[in-house]
Biopython code that builds the backbone (N, CA, C, O; Angstrom):
import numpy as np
from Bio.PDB.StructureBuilder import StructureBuilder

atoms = [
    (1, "UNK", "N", (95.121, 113.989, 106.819)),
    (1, "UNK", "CA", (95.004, 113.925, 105.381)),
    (1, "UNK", "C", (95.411, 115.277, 104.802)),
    (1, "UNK", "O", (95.375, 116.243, 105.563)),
    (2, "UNK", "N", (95.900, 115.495, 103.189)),
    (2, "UNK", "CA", (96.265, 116.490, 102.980)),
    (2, "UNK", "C", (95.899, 116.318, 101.490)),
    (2, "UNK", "O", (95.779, 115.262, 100.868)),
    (3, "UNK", "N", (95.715, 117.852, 100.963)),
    (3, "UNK", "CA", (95.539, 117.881, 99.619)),
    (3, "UNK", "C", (96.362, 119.014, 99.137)),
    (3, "UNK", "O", (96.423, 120.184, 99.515)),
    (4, "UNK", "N", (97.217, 118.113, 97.845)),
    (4, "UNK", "CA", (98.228, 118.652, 97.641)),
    (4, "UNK", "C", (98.210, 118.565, 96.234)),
    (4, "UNK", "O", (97.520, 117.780, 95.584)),
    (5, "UNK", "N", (99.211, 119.633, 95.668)),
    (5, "UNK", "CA", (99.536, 120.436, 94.211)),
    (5, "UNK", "C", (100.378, 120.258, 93.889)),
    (5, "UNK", "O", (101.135, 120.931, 94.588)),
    (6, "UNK", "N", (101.179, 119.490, 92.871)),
    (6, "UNK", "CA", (102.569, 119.549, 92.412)),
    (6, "UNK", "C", (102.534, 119.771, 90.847)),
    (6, "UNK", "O", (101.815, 119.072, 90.133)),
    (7, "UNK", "N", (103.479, 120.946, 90.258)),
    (7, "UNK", "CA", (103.726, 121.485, 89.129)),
    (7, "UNK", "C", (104.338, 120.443, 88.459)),
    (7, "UNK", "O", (105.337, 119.998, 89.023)),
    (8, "UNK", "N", (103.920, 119.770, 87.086)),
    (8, "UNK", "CA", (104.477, 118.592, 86.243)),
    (8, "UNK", "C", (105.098, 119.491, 85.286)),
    (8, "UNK", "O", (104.495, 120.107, 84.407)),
    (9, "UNK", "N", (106.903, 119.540, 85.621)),
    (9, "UNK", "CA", (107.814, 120.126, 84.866)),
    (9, "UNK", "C", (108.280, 118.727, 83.490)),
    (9, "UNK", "O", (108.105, 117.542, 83.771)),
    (10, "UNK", "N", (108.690, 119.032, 82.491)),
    (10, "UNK", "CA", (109.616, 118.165, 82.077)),
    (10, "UNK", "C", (110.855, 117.484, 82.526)),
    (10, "UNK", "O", (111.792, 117.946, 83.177)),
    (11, "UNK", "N", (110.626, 115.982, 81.922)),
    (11, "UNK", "CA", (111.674, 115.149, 82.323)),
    (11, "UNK", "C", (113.327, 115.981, 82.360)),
    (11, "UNK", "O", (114.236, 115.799, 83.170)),
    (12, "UNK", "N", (113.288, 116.737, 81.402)),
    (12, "UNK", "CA", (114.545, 116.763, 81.511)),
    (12, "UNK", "C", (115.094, 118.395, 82.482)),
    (12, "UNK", "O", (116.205, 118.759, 82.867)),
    (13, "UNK", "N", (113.924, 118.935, 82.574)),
    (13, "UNK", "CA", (114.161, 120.302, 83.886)),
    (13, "UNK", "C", (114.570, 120.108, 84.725)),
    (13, "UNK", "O", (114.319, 119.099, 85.384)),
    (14, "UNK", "N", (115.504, 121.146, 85.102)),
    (14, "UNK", "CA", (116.511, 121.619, 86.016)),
    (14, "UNK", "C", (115.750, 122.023, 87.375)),
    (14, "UNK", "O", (116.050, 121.857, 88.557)),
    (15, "UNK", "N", (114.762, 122.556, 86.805)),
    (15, "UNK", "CA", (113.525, 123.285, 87.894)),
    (15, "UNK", "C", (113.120, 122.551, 88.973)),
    (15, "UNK", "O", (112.731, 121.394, 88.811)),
    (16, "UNK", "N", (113.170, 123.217, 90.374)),
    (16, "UNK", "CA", (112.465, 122.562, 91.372)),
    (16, "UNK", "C", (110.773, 122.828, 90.916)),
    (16, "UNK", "O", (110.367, 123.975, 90.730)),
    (17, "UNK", "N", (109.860, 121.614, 90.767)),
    (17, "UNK", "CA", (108.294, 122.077, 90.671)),
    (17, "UNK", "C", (108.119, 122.548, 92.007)),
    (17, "UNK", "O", (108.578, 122.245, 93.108)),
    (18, "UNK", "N", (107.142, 123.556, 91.470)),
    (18, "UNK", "CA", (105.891, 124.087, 92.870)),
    (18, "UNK", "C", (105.204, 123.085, 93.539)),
    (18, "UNK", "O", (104.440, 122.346, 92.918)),
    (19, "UNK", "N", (105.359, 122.987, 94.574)),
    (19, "UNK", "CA", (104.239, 122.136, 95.237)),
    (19, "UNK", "C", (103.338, 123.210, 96.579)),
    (19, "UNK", "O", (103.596, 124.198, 97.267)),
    (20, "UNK", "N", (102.368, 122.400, 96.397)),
    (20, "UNK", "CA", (101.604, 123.203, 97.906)),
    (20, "UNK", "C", (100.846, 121.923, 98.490)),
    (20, "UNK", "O", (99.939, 121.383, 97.856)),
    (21, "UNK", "N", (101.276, 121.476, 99.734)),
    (21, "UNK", "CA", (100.871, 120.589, 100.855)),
    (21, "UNK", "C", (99.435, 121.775, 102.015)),
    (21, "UNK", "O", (99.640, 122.867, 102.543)),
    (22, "UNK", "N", (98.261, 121.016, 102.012)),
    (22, "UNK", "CA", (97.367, 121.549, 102.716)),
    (22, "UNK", "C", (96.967, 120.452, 103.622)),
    (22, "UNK", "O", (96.911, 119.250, 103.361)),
    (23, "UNK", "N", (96.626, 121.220, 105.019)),
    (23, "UNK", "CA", (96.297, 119.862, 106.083)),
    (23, "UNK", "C", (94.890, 119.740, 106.187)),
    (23, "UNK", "O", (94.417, 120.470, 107.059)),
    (24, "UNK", "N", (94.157, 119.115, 105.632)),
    (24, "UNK", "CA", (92.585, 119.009, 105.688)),
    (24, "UNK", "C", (91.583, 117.636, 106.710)),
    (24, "UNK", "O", (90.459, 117.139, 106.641)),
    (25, "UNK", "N", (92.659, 117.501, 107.488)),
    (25, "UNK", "CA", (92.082, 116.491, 108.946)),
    (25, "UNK", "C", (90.756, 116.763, 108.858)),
    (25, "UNK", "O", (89.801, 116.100, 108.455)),
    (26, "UNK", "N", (90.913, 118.311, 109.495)),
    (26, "UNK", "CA", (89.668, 118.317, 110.181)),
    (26, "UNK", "C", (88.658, 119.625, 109.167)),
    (26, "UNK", "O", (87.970, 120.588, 109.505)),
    (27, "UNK", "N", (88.920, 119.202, 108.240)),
    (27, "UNK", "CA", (88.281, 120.298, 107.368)),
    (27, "UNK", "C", (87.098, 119.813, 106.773)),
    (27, "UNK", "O", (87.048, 118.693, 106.267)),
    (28, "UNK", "N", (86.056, 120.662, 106.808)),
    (28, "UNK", "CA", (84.621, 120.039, 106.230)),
    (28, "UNK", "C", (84.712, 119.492, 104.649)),
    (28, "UNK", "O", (85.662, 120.045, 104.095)),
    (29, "UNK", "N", (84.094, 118.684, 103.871)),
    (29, "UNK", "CA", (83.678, 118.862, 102.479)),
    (29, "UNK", "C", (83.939, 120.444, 101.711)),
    (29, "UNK", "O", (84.804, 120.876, 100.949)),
    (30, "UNK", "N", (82.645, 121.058, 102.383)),
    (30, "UNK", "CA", (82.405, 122.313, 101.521)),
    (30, "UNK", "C", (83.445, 123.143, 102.052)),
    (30, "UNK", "O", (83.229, 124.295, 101.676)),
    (31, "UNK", "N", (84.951, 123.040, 103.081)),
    (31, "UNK", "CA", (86.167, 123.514, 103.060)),
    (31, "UNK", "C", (87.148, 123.454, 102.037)),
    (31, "UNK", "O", (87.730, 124.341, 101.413)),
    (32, "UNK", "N", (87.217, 121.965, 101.994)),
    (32, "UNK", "CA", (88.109, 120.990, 101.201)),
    (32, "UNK", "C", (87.824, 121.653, 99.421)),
    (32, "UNK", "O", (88.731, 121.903, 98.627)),
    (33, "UNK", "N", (86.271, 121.822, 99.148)),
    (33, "UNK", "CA", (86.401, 122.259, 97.869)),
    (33, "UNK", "C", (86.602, 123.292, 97.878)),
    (33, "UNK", "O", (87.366, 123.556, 96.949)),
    (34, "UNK", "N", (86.241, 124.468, 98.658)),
    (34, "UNK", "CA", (87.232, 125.525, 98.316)),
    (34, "UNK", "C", (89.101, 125.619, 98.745)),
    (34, "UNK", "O", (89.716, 126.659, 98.976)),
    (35, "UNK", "N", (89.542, 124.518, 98.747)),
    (35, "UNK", "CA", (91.038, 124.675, 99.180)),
    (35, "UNK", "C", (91.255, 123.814, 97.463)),
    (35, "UNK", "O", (92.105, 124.150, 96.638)),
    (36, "UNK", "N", (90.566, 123.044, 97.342)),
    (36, "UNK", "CA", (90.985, 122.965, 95.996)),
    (36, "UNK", "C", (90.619, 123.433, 94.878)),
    (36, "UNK", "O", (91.160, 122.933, 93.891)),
    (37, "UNK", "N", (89.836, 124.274, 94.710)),
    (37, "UNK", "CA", (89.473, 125.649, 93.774)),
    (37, "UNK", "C", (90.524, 126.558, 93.867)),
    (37, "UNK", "O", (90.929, 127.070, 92.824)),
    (38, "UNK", "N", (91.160, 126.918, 95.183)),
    (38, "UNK", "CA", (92.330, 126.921, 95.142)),
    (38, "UNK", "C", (93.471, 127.294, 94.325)),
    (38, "UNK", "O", (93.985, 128.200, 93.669)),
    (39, "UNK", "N", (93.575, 126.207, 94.688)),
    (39, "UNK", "CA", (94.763, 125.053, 93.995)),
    (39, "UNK", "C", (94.669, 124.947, 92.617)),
    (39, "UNK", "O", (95.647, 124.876, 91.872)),
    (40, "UNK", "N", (93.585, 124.936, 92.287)),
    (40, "UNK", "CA", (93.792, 124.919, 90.469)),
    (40, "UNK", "C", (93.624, 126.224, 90.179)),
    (40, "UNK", "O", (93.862, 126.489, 89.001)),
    (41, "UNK", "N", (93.320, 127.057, 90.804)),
    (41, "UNK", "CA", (93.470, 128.157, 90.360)),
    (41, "UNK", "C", (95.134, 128.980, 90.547)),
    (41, "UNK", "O", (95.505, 129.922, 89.846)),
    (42, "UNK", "N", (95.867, 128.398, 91.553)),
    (42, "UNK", "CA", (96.874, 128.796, 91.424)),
    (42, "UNK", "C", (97.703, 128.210, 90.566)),
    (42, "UNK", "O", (98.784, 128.741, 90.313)),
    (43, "UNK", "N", (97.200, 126.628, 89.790)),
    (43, "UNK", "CA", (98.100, 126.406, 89.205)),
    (43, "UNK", "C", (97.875, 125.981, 87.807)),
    (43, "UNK", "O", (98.539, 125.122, 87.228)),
    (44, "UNK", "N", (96.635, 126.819, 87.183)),
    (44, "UNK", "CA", (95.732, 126.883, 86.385)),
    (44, "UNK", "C", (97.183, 127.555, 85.107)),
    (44, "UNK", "O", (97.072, 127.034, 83.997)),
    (45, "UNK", "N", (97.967, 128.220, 85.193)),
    (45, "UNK", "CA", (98.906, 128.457, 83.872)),
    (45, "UNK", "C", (100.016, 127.028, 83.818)),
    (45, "UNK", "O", (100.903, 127.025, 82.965)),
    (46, "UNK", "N", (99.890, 125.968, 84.693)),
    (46, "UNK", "CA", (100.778, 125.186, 84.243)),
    (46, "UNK", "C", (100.093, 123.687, 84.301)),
    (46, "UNK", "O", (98.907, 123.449, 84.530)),
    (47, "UNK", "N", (100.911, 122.951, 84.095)),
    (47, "UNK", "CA", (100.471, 121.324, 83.922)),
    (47, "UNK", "C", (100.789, 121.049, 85.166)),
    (47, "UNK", "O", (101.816, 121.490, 85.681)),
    (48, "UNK", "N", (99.937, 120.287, 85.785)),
    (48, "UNK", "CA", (99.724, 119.874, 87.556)),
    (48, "UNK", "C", (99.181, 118.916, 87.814)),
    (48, "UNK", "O", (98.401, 118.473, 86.971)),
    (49, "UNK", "N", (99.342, 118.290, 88.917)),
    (49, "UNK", "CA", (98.482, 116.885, 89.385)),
    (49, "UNK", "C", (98.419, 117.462, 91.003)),
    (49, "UNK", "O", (99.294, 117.905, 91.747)),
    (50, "UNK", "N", (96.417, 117.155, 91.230)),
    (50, "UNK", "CA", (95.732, 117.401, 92.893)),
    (50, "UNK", "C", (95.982, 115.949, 93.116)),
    (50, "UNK", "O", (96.241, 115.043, 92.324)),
    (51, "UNK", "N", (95.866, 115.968, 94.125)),
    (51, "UNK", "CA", (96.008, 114.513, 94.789)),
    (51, "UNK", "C", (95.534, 114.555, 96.443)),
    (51, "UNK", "O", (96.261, 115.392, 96.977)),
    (52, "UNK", "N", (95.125, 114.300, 96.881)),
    (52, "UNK", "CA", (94.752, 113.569, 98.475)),
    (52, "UNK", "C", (95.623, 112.827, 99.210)),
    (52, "UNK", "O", (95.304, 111.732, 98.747)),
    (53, "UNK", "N", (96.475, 112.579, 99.998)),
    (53, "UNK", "CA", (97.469, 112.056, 100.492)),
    (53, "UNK", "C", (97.422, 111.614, 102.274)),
    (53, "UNK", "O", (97.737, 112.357, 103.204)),
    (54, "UNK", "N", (96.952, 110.255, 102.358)),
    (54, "UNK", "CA", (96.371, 109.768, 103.362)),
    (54, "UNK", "C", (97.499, 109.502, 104.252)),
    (54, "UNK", "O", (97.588, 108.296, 104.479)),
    (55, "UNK", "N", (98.332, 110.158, 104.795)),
    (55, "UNK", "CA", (99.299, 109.695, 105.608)),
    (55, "UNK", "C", (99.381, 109.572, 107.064)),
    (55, "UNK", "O", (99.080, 110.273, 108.030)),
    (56, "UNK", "N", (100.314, 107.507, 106.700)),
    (56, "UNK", "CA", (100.311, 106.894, 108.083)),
    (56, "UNK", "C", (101.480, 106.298, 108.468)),
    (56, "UNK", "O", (101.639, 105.240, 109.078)),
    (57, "UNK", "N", (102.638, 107.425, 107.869)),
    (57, "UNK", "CA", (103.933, 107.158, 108.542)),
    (57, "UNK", "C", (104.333, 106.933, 110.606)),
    (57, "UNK", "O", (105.222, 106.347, 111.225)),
    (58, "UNK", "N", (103.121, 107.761, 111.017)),
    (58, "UNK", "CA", (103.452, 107.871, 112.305)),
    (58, "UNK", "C", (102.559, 106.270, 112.920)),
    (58, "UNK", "O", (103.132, 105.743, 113.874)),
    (59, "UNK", "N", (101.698, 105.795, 112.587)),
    (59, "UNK", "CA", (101.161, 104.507, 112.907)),
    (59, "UNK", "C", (101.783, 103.039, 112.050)),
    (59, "UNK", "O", (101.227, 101.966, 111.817)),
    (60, "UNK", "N", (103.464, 103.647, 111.653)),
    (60, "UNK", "CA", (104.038, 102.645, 110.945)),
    (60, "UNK", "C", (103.180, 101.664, 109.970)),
    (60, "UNK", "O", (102.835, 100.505, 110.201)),
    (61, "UNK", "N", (102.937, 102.439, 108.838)),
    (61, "UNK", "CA", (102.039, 101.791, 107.244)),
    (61, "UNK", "C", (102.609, 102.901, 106.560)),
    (61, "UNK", "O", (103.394, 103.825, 106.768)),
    (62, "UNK", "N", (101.706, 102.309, 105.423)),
    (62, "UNK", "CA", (102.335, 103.216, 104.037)),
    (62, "UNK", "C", (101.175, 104.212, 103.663)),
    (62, "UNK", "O", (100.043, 103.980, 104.088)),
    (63, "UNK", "N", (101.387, 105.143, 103.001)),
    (63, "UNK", "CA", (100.433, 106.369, 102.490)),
    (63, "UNK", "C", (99.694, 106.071, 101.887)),
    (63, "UNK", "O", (100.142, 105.122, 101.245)),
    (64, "UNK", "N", (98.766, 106.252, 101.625)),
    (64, "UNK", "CA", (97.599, 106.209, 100.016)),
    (64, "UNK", "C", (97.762, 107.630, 99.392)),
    (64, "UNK", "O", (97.945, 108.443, 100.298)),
    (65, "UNK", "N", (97.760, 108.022, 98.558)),
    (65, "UNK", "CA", (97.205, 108.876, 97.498)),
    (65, "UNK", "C", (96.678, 108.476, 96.613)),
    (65, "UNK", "O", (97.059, 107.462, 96.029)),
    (66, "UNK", "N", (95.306, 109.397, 96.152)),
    (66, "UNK", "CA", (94.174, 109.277, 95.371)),
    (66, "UNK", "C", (94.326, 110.879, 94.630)),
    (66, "UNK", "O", (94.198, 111.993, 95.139)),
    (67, "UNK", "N", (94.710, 110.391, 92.970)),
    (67, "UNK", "CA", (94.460, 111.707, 92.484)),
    (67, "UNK", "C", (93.282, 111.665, 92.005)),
    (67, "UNK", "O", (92.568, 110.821, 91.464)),
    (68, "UNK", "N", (93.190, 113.098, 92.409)),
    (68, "UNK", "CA", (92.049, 114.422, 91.985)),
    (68, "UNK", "C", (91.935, 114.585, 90.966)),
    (68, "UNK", "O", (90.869, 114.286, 90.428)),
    (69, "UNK", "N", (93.122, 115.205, 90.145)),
    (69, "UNK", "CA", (92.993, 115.508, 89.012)),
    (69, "UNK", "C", (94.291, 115.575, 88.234)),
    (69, "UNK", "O", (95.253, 115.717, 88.989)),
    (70, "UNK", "N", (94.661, 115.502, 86.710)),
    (70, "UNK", "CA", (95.721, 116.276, 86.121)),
    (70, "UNK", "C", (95.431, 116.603, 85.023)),
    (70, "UNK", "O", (94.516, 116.246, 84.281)),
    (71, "UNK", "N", (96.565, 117.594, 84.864)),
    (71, "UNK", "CA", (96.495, 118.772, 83.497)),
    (71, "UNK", "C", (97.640, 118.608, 82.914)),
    (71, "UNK", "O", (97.927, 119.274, 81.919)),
]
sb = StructureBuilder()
sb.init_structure("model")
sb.init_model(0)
sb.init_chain("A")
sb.init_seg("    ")
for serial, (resi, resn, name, xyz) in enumerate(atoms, 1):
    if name == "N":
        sb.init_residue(resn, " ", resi, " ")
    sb.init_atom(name, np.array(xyz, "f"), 0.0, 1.0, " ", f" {name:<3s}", serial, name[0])
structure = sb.get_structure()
């Protein structure tokens, strides 16, 4: 599982957004919230979406993501 950050640029930007992918398998609760305290703190000057990203490409299925949050 991973919890991840992507910068929400405008439709019409040229800009690659920021993203940050974190691997939280085996990471406790009280890990996980500080990796996403984080995360909004790094991306606390722009508009962003956290999200959770359950991936099961290697056991042939499809992903889940569950957002966290957006700004």
């Amino acid at each position: 599982m991973y919890l991840e950050a992507q910068e929400q640029l405008p439709e019409d930007s040229t800009e690659e957004p920021d993203f940050i992918r974190v691997d939280v398998t085996d990471k406790s609760e009280a890990e996980r919230k500080d990796i996403l305290s984080a995360l909004r703190e790094q991306f606390a000057d722009t508009s962003y979406v956290i999200r959770y990203h359950l991936c099961r490409h290697d056991e042939g299925g499809a992903c889940e993501i569950k957002v966290v949050e957006a700004s």
